[in-house]
mmJSON file of the N, C-alpha and C atoms, coordinates in Angstrom:
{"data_MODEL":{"atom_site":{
"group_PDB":["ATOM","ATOM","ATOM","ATOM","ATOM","ATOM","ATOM","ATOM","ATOM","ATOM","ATOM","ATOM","ATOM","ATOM","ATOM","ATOM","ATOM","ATOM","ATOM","ATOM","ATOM","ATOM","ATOM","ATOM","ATOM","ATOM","ATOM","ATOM","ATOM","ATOM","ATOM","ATOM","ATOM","ATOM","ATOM","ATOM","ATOM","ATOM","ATOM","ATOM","ATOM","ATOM","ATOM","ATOM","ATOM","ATOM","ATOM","ATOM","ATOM","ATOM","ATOM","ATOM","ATOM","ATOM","ATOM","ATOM","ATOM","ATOM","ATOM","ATOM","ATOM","ATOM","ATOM","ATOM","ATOM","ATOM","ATOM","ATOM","ATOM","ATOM","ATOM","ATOM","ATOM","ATOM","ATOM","ATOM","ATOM","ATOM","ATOM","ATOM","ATOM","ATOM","ATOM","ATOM","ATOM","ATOM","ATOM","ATOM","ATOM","ATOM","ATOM","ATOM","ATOM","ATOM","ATOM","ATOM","ATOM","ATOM","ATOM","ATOM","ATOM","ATOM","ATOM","ATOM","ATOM","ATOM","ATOM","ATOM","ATOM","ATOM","ATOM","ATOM","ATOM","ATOM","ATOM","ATOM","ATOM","ATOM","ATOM","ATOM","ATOM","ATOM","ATOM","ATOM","ATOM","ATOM","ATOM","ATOM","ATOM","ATOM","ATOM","ATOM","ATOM","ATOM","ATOM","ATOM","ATOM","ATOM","ATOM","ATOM","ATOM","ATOM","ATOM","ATOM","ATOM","ATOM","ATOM","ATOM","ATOM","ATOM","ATOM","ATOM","ATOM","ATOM","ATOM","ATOM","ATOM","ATOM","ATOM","ATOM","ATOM","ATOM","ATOM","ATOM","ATOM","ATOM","ATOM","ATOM","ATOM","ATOM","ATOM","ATOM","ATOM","ATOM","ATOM","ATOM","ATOM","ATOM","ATOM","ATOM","ATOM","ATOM","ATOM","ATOM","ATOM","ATOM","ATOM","ATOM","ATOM","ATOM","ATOM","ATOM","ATOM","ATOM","ATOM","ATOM","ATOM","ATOM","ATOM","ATOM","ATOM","ATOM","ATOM","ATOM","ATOM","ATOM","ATOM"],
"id":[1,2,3,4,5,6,7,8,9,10,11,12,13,14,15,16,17,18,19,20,21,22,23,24,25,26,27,28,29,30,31,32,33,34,35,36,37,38,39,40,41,42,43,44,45,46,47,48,49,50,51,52,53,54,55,56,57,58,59,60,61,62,63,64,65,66,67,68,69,70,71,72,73,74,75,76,77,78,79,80,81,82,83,84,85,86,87,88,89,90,91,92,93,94,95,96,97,98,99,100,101,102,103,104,105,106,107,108,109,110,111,112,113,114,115,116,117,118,119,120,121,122,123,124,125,126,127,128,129,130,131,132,133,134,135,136,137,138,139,140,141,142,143,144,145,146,147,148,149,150,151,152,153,154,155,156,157,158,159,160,161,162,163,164,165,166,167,168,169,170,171,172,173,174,175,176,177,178,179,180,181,182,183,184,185,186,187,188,189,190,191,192,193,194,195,196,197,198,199,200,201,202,203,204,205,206,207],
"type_symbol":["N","C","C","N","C","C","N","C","C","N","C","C","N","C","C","N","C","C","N","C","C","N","C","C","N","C","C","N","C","C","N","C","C","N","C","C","N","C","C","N","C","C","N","C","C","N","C","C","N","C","C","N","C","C","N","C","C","N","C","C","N","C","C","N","C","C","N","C","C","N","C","C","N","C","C","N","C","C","N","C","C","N","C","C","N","C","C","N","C","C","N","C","C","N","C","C","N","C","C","N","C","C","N","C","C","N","C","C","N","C","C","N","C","C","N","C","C","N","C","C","N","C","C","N","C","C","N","C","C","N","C","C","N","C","C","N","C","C","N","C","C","N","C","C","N","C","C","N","C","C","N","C","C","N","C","C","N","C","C","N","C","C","N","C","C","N","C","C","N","C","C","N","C","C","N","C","C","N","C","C","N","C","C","N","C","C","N","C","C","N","C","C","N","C","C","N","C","C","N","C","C","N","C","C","N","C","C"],
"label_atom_id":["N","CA","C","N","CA","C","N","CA","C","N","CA","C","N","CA","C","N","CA","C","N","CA","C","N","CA","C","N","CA","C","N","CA","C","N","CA","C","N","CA","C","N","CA","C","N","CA","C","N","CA","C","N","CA","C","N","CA","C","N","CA","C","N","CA","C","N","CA","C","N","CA","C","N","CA","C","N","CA","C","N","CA","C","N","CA","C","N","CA","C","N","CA","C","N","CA","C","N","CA","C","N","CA","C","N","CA","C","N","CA","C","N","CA","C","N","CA","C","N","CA","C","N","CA","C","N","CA","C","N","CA","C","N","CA","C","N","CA","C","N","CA","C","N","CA","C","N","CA","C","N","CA","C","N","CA","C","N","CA","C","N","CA","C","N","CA","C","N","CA","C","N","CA","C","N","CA","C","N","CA","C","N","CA","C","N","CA","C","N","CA","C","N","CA","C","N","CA","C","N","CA","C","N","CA","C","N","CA","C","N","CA","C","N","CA","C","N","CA","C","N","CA","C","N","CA","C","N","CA","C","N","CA","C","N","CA","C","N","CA","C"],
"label_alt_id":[null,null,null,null,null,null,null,null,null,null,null,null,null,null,null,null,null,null,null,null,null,null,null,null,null,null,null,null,null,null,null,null,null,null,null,null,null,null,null,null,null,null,null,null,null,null,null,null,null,null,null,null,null,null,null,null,null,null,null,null,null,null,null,null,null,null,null,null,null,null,null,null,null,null,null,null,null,null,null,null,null,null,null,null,null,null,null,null,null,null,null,null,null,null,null,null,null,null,null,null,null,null,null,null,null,null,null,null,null,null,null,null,null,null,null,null,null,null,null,null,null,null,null,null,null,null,null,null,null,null,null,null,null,null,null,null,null,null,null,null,null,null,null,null,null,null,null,null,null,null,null,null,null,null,null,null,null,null,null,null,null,null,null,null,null,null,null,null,null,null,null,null,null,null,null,null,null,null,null,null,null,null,null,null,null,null,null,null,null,null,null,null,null,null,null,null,null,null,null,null,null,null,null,null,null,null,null],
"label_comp_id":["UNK","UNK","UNK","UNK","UNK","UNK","UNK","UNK","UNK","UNK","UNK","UNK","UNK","UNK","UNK","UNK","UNK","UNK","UNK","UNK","UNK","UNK","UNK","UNK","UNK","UNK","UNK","UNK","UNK","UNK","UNK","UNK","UNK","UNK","UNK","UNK","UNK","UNK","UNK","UNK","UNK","UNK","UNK","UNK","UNK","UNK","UNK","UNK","UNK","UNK","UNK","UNK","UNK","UNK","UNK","UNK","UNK","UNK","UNK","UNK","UNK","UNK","UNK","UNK","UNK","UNK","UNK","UNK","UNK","UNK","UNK","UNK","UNK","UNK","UNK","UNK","UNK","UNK","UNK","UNK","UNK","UNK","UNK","UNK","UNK","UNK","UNK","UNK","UNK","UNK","UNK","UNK","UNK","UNK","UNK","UNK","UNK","UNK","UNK","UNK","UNK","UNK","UNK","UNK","UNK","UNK","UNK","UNK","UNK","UNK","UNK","UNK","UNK","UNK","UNK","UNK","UNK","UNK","UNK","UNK","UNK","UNK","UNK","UNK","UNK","UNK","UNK","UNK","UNK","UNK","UNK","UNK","UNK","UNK","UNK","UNK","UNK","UNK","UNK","UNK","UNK","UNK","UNK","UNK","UNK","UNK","UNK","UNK","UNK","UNK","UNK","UNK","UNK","UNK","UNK","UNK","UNK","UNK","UNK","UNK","UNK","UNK","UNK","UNK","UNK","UNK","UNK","UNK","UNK","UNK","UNK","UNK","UNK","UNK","UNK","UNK","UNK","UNK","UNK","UNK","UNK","UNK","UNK","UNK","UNK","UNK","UNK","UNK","UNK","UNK","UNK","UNK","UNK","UNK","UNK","UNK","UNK","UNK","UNK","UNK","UNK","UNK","UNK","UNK","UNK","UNK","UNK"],
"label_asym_id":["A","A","A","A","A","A","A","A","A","A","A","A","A","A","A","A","A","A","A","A","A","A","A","A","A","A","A","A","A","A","A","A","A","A","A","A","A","A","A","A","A","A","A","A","A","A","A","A","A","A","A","A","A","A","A","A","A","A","A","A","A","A","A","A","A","A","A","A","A","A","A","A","A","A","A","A","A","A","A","A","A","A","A","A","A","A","A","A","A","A","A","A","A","A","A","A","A","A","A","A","A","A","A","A","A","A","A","A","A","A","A","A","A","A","A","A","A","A","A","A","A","A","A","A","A","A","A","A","A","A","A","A","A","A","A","A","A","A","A","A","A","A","A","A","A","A","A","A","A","A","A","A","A","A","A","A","A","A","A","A","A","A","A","A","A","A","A","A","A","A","A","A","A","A","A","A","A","A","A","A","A","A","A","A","A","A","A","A","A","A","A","A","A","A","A","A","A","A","A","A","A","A","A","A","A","A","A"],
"label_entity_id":["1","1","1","1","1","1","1","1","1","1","1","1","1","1","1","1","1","1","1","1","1","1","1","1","1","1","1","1","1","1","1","1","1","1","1","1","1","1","1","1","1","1","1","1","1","1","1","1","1","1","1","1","1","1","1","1","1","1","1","1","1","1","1","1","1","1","1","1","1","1","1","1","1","1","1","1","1","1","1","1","1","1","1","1","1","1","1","1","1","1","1","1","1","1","1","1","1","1","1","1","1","1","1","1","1","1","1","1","1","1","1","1","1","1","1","1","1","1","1","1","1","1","1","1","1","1","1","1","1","1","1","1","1","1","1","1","1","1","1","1","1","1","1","1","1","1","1","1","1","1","1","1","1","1","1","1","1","1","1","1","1","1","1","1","1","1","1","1","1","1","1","1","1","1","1","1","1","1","1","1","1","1","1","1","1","1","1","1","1","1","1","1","1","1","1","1","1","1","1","1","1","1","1","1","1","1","1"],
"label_seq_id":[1,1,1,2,2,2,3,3,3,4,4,4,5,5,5,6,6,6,7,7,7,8,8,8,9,9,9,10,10,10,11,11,11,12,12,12,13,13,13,14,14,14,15,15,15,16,16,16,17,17,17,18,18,18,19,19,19,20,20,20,21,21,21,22,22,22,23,23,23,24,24,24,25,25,25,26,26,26,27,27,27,28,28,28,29,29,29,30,30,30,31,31,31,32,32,32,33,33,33,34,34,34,35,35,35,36,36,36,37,37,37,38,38,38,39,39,39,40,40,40,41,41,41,42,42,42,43,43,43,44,44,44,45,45,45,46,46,46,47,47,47,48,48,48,49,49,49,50,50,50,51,51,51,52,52,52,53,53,53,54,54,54,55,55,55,56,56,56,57,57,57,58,58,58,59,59,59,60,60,60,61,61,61,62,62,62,63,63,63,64,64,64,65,65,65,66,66,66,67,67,67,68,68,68,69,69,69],
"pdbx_PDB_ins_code":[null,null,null,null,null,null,null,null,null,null,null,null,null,null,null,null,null,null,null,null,null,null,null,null,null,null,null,null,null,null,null,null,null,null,null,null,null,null,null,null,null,null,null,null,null,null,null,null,null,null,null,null,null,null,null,null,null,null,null,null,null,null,null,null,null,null,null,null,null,null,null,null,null,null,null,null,null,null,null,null,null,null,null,null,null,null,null,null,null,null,null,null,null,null,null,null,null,null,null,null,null,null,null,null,null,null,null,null,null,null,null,null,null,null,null,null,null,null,null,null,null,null,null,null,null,null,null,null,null,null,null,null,null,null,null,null,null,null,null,null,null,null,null,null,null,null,null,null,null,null,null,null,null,null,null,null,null,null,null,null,null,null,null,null,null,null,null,null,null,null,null,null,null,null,null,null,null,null,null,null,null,null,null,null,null,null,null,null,null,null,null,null,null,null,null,null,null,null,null,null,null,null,null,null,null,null,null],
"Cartn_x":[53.501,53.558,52.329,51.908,50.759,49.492,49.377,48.28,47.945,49.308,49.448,49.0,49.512,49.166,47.338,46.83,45.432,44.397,45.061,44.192,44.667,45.536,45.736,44.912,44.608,43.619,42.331,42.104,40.427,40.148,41.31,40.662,40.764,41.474,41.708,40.089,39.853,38.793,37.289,37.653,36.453,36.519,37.17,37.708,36.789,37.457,37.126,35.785,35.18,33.709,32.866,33.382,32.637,32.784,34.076,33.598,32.988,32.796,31.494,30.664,30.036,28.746,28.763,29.277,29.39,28.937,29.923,30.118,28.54,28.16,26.985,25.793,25.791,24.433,24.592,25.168,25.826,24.456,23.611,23.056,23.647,22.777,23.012,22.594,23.754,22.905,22.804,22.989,22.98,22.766,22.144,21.919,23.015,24.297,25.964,25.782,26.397,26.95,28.328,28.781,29.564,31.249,32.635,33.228,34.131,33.728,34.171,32.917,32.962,31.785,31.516,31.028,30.901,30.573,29.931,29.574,30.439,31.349,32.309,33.431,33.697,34.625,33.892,32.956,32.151,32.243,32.204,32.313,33.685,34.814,35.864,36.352,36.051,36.277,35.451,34.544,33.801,34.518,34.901,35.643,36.805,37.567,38.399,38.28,37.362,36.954,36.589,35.966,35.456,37.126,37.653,39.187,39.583,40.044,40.762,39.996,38.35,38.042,38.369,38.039,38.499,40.159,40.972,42.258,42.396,42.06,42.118,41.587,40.349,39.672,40.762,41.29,42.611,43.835,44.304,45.405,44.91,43.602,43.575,42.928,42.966,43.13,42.08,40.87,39.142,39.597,39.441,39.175,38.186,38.226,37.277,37.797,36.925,36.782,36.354,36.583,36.287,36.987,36.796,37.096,37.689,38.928,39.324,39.124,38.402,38.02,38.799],
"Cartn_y":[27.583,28.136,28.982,30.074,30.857,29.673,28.561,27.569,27.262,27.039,26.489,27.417,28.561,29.824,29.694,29.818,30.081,29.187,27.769,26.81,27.092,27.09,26.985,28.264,29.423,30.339,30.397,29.372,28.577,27.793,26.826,26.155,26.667,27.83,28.521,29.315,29.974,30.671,29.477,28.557,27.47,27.164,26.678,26.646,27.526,29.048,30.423,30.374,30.232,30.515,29.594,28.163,27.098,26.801,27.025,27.27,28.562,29.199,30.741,30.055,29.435,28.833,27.815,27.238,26.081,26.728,27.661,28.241,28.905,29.71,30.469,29.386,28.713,27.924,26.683,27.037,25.778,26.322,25.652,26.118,27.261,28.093,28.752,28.133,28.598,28.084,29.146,30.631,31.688,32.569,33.985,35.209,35.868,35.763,35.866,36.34,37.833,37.616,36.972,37.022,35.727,36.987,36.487,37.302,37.439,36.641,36.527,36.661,37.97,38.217,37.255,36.061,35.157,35.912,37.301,37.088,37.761,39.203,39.173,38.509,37.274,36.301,35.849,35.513,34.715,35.484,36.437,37.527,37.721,37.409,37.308,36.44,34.759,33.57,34.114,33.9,34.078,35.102,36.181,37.167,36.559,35.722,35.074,33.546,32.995,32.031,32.913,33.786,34.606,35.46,35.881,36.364,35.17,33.781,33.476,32.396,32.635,31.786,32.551,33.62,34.678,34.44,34.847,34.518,32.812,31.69,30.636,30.767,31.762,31.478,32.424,33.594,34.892,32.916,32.588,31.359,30.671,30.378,29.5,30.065,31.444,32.142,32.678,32.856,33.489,34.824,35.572,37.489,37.863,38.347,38.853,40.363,40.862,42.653,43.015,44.369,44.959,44.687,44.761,44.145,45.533,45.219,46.675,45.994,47.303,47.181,48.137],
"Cartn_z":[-122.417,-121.082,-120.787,-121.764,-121.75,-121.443,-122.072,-121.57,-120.271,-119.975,-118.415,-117.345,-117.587,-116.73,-116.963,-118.409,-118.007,-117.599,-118.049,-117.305,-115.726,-115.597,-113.682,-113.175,-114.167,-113.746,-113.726,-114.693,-115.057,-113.991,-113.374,-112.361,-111.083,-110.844,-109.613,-109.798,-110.61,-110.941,-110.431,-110.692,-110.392,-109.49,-108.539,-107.45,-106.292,-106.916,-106.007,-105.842,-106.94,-107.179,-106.549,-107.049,-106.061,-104.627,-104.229,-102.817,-102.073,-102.618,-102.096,-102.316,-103.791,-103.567,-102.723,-102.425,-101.078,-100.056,-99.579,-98.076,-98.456,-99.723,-99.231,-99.181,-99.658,-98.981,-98.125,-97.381,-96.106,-95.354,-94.036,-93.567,-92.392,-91.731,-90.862,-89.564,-88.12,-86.95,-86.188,-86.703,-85.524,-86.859,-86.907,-87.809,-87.373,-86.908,-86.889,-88.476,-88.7,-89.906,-90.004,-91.015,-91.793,-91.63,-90.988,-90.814,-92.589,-93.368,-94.844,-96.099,-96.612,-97.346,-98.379,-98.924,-99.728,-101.647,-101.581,-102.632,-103.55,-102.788,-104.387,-104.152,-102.985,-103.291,-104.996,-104.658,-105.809,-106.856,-107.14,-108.644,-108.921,-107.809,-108.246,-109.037,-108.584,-109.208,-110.042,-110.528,-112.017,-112.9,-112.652,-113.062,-113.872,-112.614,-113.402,-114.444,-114.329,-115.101,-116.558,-116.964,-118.006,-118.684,-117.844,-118.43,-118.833,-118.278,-118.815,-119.763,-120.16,-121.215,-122.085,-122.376,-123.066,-123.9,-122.691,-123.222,-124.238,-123.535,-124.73,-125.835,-125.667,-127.342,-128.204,-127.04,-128.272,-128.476,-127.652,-127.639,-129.089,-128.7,-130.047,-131.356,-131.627,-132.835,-133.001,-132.122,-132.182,-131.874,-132.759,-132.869,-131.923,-130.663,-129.437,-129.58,-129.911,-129.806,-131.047,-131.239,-132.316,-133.787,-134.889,-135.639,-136.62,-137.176,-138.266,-139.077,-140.217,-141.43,-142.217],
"occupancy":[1.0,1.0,1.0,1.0,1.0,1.0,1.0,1.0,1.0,1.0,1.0,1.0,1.0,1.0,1.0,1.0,1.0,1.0,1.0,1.0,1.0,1.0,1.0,1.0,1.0,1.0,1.0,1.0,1.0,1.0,1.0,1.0,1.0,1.0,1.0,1.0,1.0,1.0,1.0,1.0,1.0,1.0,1.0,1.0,1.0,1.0,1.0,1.0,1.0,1.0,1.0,1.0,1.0,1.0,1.0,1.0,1.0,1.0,1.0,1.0,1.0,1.0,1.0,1.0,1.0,1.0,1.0,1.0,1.0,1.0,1.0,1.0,1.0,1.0,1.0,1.0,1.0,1.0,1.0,1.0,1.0,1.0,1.0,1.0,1.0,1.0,1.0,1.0,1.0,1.0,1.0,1.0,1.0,1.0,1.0,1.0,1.0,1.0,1.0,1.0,1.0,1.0,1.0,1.0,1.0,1.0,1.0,1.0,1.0,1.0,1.0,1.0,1.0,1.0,1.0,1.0,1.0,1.0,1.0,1.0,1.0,1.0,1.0,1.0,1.0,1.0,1.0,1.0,1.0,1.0,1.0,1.0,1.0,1.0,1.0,1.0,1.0,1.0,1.0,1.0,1.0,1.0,1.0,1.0,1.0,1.0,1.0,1.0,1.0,1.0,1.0,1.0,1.0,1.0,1.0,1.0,1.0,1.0,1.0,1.0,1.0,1.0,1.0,1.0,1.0,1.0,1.0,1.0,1.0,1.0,1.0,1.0,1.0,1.0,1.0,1.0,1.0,1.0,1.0,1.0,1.0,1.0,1.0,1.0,1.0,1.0,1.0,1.0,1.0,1.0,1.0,1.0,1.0,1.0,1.0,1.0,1.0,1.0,1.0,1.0,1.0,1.0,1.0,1.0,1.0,1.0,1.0],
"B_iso_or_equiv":[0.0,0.0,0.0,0.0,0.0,0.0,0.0,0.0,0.0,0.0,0.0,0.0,0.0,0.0,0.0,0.0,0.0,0.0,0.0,0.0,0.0,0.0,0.0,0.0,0.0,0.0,0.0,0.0,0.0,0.0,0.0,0.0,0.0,0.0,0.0,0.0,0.0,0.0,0.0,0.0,0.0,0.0,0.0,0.0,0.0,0.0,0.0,0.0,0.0,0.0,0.0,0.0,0.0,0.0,0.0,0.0,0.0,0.0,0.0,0.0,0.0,0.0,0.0,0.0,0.0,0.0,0.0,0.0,0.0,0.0,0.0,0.0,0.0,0.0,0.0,0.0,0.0,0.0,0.0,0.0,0.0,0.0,0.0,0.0,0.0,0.0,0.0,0.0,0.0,0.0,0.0,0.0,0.0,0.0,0.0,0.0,0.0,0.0,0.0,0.0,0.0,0.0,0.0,0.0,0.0,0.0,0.0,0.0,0.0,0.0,0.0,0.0,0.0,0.0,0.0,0.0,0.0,0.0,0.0,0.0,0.0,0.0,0.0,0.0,0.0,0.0,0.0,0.0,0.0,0.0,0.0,0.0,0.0,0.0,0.0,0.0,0.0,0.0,0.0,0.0,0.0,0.0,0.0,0.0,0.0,0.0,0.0,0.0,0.0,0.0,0.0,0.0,0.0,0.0,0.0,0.0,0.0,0.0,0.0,0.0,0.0,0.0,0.0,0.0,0.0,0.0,0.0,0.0,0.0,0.0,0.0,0.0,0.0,0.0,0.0,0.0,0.0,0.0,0.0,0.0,0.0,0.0,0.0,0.0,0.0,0.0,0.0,0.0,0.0,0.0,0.0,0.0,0.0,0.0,0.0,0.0,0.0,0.0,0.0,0.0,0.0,0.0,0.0,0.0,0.0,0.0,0.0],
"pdbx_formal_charge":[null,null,null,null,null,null,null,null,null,null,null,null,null,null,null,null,null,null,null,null,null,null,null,null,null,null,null,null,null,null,null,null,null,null,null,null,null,null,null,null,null,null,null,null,null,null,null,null,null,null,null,null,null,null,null,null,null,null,null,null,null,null,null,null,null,null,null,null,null,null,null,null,null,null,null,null,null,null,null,null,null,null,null,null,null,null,null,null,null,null,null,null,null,null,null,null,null,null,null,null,null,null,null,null,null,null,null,null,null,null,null,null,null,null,null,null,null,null,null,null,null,null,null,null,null,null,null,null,null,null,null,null,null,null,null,null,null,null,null,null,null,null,null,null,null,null,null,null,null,null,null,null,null,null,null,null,null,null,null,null,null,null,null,null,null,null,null,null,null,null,null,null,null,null,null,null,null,null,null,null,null,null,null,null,null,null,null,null,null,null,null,null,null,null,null,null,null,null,null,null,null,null,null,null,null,null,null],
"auth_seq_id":[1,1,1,2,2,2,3,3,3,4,4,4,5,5,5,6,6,6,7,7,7,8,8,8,9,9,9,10,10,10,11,11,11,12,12,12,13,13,13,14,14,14,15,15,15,16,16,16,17,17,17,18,18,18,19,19,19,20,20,20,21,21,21,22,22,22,23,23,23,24,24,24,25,25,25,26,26,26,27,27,27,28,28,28,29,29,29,30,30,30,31,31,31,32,32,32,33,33,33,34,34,34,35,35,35,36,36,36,37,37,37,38,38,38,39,39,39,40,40,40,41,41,41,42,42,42,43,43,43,44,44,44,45,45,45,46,46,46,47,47,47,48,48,48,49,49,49,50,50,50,51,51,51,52,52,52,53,53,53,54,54,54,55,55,55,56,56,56,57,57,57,58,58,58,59,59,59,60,60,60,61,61,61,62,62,62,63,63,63,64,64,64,65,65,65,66,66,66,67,67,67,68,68,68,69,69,69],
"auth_comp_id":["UNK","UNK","UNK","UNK","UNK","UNK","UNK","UNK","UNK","UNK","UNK","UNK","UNK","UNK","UNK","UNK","UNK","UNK","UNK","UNK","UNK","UNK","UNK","UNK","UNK","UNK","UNK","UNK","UNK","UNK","UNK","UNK","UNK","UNK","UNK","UNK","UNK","UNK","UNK","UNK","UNK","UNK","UNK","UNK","UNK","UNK","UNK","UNK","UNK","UNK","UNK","UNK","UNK","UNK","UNK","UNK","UNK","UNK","UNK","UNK","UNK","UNK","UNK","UNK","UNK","UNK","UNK","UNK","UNK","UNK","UNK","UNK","UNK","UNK","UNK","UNK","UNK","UNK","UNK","UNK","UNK","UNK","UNK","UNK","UNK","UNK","UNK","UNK","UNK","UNK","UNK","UNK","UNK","UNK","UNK","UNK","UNK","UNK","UNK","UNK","UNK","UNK","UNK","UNK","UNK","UNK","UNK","UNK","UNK","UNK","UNK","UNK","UNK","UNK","UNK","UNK","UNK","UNK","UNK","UNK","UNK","UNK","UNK","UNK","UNK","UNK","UNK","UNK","UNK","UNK","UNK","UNK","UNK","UNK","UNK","UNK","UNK","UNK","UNK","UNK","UNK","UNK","UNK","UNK","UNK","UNK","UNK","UNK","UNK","UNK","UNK","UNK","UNK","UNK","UNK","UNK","UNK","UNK","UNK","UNK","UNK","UNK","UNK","UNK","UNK","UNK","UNK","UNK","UNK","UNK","UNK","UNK","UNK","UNK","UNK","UNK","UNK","UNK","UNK","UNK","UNK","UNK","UNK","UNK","UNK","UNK","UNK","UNK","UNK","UNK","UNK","UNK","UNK","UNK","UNK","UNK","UNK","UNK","UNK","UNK","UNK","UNK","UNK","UNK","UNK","UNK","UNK"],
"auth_asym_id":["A","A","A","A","A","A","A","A","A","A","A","A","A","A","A","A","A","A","A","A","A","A","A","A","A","A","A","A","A","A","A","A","A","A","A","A","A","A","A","A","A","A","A","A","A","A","A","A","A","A","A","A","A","A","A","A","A","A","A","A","A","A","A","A","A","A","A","A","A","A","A","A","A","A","A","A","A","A","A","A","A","A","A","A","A","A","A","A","A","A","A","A","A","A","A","A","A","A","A","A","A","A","A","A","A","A","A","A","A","A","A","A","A","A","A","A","A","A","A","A","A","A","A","A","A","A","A","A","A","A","A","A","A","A","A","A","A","A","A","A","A","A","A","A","A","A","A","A","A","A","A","A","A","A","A","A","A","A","A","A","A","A","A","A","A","A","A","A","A","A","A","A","A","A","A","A","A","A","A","A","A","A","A","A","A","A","A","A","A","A","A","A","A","A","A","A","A","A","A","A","A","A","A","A","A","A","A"],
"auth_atom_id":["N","CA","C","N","CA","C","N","CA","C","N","CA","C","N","CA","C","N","CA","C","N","CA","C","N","CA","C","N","CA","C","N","CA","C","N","CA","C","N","CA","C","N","CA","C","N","CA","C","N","CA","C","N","CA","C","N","CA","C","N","CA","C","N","CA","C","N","CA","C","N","CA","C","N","CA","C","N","CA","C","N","CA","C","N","CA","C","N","CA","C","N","CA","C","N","CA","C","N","CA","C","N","CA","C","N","CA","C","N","CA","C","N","CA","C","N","CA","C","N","CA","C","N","CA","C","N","CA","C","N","CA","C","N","CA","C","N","CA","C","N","CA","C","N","CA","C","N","CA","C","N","CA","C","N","CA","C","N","CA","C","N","CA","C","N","CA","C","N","CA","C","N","CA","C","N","CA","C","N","CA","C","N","CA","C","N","CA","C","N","CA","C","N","CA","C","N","CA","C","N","CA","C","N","CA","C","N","CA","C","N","CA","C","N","CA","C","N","CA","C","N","CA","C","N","CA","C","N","CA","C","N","CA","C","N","CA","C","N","CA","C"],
"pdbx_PDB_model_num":[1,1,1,1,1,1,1,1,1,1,1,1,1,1,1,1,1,1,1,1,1,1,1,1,1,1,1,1,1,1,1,1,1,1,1,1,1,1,1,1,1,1,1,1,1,1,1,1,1,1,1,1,1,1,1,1,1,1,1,1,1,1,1,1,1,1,1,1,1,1,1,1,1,1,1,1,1,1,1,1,1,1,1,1,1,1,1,1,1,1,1,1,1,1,1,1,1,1,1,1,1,1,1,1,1,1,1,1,1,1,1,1,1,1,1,1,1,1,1,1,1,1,1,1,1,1,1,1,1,1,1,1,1,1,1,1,1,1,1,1,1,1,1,1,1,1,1,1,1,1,1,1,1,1,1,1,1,1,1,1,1,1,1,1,1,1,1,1,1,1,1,1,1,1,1,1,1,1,1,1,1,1,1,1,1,1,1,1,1,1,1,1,1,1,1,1,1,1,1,1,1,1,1,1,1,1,1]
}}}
């Protein structure tokens, strides 16, 4: 179940991110700013693509953080 949740967050995360980069380099036909800020849509999706690579590598048994000795 934990899989399912983070892939559906990996591709929501890809998703998010690629359409900001879409929308931000679509051309312009007026210097109108944009009534939806494109770029921390975009740091959001990435945000979440990086959490939940993160989480699969903890899923499939890779030690991410500090390490006790």
């Amino acid at each position: 179940m934990e899989m399912t949740i983070t892939l559906g967050a990996l591709a929501a995360g890809l998703a998010i991110a690629g359409l900001a980069v879409w929308a931000e380099r679509r051309p312009r036909d007026s210097l109108d700013p944009r009534l939806i800020p494109t770029t921390p849509i975009m740091f959001v999706g990435v945000l979440m693509v990086l959490l939940a690579l993160v989480h699969l590598m903890t899923l499939f048994g890779v030690q991410t953080g500090r390490r006790q000795f």
